[in-house]
C-alpha positions as CSV (number, residue, x, y, z in Angstrom):
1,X,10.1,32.3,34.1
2,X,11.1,35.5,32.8
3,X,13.3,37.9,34.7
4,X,12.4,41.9,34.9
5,X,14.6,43.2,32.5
6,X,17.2,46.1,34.2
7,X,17.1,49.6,33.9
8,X,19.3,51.3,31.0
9,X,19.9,54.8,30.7
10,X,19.1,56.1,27.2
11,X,21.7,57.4,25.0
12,X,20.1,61.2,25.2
13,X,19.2,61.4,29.0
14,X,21.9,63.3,30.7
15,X,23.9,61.9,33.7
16,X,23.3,64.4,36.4
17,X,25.8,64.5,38.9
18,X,23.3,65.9,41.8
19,X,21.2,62.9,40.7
20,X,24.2,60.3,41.3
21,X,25.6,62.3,44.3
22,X,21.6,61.7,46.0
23,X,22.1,57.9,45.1
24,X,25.1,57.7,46.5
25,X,24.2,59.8,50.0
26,X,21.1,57.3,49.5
27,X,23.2,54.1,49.6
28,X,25.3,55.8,52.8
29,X,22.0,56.3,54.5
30,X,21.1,52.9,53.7
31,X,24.1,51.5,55.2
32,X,23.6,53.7,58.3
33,X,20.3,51.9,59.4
34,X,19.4,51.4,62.9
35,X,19.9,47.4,64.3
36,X,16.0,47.1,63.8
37,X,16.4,48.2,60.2
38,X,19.3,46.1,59.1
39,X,17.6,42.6,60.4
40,X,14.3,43.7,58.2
41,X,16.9,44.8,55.5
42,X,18.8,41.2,56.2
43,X,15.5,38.9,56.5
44,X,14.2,40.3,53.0
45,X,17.4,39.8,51.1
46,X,17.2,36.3,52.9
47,X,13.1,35.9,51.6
48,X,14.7,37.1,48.3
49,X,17.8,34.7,47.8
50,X,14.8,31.9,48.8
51,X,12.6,32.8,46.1
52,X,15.3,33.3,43.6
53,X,16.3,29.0,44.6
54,X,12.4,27.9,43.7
55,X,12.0,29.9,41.2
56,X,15.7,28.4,39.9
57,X,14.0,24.7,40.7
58,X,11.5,25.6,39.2
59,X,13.5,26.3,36.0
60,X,15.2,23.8,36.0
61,X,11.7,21.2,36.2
62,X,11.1,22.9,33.0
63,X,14.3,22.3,31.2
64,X,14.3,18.4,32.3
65,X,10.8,17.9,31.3
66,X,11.2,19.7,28.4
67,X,14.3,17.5,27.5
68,X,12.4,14.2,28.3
69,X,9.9,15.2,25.9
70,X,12.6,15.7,22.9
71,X,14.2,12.1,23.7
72,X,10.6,10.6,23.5
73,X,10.0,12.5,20.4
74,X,10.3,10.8,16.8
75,X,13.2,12.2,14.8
76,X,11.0,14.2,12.0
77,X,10.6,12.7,8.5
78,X,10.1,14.1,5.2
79,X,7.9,11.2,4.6
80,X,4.0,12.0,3.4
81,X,2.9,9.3,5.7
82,X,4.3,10.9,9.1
83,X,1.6,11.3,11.7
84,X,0.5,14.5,11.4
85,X,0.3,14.8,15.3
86,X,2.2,12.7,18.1
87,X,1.3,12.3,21.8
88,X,4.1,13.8,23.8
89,X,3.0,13.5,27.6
90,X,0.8,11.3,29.6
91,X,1.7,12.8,32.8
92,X,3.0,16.4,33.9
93,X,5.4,15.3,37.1
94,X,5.8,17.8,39.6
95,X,9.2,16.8,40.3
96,X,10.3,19.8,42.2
97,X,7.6,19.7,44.7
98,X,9.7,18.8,47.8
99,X,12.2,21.5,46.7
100,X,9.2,23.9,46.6
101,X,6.7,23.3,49.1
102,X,9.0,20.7,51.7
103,X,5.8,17.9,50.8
104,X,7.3,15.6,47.9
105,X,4.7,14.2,45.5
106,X,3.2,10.9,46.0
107,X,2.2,8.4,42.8
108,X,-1.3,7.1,43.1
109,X,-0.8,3.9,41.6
110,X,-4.5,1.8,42.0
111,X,-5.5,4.5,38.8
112,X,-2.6,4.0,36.4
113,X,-1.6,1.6,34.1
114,X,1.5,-1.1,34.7
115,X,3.5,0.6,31.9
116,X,2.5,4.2,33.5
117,X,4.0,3.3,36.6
118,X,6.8,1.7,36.0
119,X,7.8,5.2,33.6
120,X,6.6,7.8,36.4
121,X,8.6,6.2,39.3
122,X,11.5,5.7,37.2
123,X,11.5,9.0,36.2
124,X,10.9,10.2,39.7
125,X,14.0,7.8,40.8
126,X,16.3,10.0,38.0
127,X,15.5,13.0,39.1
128,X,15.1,12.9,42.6
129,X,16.6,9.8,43.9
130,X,13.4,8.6,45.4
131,X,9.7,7.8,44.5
132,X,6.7,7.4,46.7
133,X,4.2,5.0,45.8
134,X,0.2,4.7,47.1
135,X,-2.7,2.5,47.1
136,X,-1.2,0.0,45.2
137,X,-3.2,-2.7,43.4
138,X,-2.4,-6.4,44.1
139,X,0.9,-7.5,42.2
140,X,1.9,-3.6,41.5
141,X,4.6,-3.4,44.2
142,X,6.2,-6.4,42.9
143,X,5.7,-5.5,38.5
144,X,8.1,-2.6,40.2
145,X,10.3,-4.6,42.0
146,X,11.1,-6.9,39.0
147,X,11.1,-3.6,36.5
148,X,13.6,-2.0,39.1
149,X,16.2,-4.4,40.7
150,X,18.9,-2.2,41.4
151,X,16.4,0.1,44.0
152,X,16.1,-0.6,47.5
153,X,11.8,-1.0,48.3
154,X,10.4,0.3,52.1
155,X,7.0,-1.7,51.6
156,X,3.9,-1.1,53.6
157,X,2.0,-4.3,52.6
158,X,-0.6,-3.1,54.7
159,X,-1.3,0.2,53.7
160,X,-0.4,-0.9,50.1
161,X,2.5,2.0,49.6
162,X,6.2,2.1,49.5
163,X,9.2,4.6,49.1
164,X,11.7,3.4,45.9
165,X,15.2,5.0,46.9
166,X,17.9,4.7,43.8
167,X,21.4,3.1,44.9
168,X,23.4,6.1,47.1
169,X,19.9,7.8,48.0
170,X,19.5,8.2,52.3
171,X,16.5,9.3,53.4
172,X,16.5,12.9,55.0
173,X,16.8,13.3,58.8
174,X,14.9,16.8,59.7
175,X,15.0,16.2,63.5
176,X,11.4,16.8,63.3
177,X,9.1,14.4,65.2
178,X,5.3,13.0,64.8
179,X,3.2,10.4,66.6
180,X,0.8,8.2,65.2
181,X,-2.4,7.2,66.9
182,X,-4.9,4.4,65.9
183,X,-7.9,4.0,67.8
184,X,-8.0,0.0,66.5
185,X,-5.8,-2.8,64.5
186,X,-8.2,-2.1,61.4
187,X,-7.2,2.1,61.2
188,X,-3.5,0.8,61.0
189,X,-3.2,0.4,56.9
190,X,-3.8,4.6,57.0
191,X,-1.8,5.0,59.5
192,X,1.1,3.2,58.1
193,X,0.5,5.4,54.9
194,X,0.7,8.3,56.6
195,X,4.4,7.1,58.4
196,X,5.3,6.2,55.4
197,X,4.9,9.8,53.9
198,X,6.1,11.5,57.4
199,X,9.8,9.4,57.1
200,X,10.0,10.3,53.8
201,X,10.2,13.9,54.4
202,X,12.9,12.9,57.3
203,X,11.0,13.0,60.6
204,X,11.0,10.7,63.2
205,X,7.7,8.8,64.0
206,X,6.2,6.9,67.1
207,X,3.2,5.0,66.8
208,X,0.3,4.0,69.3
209,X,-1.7,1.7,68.0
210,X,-5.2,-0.1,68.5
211,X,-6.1,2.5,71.7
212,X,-9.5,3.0,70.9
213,X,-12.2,4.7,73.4
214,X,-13.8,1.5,74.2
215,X,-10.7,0.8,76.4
216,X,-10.1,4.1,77.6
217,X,-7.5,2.9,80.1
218,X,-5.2,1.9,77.5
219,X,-4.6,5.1,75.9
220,X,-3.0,7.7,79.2
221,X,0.4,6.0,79.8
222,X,1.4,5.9,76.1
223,X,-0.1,9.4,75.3
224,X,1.0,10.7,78.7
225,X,5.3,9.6,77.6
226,X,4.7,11.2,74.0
227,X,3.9,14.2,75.4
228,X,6.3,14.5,77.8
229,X,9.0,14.3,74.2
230,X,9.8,16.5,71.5
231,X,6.8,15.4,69.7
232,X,5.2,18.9,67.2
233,X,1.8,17.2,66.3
234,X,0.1,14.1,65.9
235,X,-2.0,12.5,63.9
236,X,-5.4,10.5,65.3
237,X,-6.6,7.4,62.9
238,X,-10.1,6.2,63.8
239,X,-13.2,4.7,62.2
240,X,-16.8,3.6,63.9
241,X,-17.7,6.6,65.8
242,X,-14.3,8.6,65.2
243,X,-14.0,9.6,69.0
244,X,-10.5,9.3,69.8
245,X,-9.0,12.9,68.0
246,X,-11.4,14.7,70.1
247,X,-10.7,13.2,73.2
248,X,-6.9,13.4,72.3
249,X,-6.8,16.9,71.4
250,X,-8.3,17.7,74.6
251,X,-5.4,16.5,76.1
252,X,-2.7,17.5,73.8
253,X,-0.7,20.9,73.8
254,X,0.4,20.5,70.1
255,X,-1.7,20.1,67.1
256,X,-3.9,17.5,66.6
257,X,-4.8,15.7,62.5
258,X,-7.8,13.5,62.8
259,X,-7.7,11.2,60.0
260,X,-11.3,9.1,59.7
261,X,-11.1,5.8,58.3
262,X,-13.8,4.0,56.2
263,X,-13.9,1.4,59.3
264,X,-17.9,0.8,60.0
265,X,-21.0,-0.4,58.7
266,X,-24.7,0.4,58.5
267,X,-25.7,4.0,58.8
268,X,-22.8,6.4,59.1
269,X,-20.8,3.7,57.9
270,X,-17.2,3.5,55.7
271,X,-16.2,6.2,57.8
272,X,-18.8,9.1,57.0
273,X,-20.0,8.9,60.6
274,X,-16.3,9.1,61.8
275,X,-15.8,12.6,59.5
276,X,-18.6,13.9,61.0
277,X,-18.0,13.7,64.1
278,X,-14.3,14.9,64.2
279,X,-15.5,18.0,62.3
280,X,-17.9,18.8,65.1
281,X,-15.7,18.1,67.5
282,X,-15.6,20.7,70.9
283,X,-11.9,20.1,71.3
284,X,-10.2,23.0,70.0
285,X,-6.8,22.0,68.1
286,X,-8.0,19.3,66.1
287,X,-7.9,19.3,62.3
288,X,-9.6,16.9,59.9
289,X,-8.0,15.3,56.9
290,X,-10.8,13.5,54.1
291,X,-11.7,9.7,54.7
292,X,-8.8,7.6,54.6
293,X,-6.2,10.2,54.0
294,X,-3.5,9.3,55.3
295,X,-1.0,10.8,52.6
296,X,-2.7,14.4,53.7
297,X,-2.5,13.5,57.7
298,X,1.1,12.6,57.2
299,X,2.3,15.6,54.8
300,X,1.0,17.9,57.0
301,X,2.1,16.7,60.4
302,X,5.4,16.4,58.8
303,X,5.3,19.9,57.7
304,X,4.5,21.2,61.0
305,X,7.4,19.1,62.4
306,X,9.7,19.9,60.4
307,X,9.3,23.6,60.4
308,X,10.1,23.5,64.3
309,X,12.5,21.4,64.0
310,X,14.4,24.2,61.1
311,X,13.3,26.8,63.1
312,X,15.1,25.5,66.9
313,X,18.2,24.5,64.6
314,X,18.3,27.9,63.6
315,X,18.2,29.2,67.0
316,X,20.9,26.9,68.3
């Protein structure tokens, strides 16, 4: 990234004093603002010293990545028979998205190789002290608990994901807070996916599982206490007819994630029945994540949280 290069005065262009005596009664009068004034003045120097920080993490990204890709590099050869052109990068990590955007990035494992993985969470467990892993295939988890003994392993076997942390890593603690609703036991692997993601980025998350509209009854008391908390959104995980994140946002006063689940059979099945029906949903408040997102549902409620959470520190 490269910086706007400052303003020099040129060898001929005369100094005037009027000039520098206008600047001058310019930066008195910019001192002399009114209260209103000096909090805009204060909260754009604030926006600015922010931007300068990503845009330094940002730099930084660059000069790590940049420095991975020399130590992977082959020292060069005067040899005739040197490959004329060498592979450098199989993945571009964005390892300063947490820093960036407050959602850290997640490895989709079920797509990548054994080797692949076992390099991208490693380097991810360098840099950050943590890795996130998702949709795991059957013996991945473990390949990466043999390839990395010395990290600790929070395993969802159910939703096939896990958070890596490196020896010395703690897990933030935002103060924000989530809940987590299933409408049955068989929405519970997304769900657990998307609490996985939501401690990750330091909140604190309740669950309420398996309380489905066909028993109605079961759902009031537990919804009823959650609301009555510090709870800034939840997220609503439900397959078959998808009904429970309308009937829950018509009852909540925060924000409301459905998250469909492929859960269902015949026509409208594997969840597209569920979609549909949270997107036309009459209940305003209530936002739809893609079939079986729970990475998305969890990111975002965590995001919400956590900016409330910042925001009532702040206050305080």
């Amino acid at each position: 990234m490269r910086s706007r290069p400052a303003y020099t005065r040129k060898d001929d262009e005369p100094a005037s004093e009027e000039s520098d005596q206008s600047m001058s009664q310019g930066r008195t009068d910019k001192r002399s603002n009114t209260p209103d004034e000096q909090a805009t003045e204060q909260a754009t120097e604030q926006a600015t010293e922010q931007a300068d920080a990503i845009a330094g993490e940002i730099a930084s990204e660059l000069t790590w990545e940049i420095a991975q890709v020399a130590r992977a590099a082959p020292a060069a050869t005067d040899s005739p028979h040197a490959p004329l052109h060498t592979p450098l990068i199989e993945a571009r990590l964005d390892l300063g998205r947490a820093a960036r955007k407050g959602i850290p990035e997640v490895v989709l494992a079920e797509s990548k190789r054994d080797d692949q993985l076992v390099a991208i969470v490693s380097a991810f467990l360098e840099r950050n002290g943590y890795a996130i892993v998702s949709r795991a295939r059957p013996g991945q988890l473990d390949l990466l608990a043999r390839a990395l003994p010395d990290v600790t392993m929070d395993t969802r076997e159910s939703a096939r994901a896990a958070a890596l942390h490196a020896p010395g890593y703690e897990r933030p603690r935002t103060g924000g807070h989530i809940g987590i609703l299933t409408a049955g036991a068989g929405d519970i692997p997304v769900a657990e996916e998307a609490r996985l993601v939501a401690e990750e980025m330091g909140c604190h998350v309740t669950t309420i599982y398996d309380v489905g509209v066909a028993g109605i009854h079961r759902l009031f008391g537990p919804l009823g206490e959650l609301l009555a908390s510090d709870v800034a959104a939840l997220i609503v995980c439900a397959g078959m007819d998808g009904a429970l994140p309308s009937v829950v946002a018509g009852l909540a006063h925060v924000p409301v994630i459905g998250c469909p689940t492929s859960i269902g059979y015949g026509a409208g099945g594997k969840g597209r029945a569920a979609l549909l029906a949270m997107l036309q949903t009459c209940a305003p408040g209530l936002t739809v994540v893609n079939i079986d997102n729970g990475v998305g549902a969890g990111a975002t409620a965590a995001l919400i949280a956590n900016q409330l959470a910042a925001r009532s520190t702040a206050q305080n």
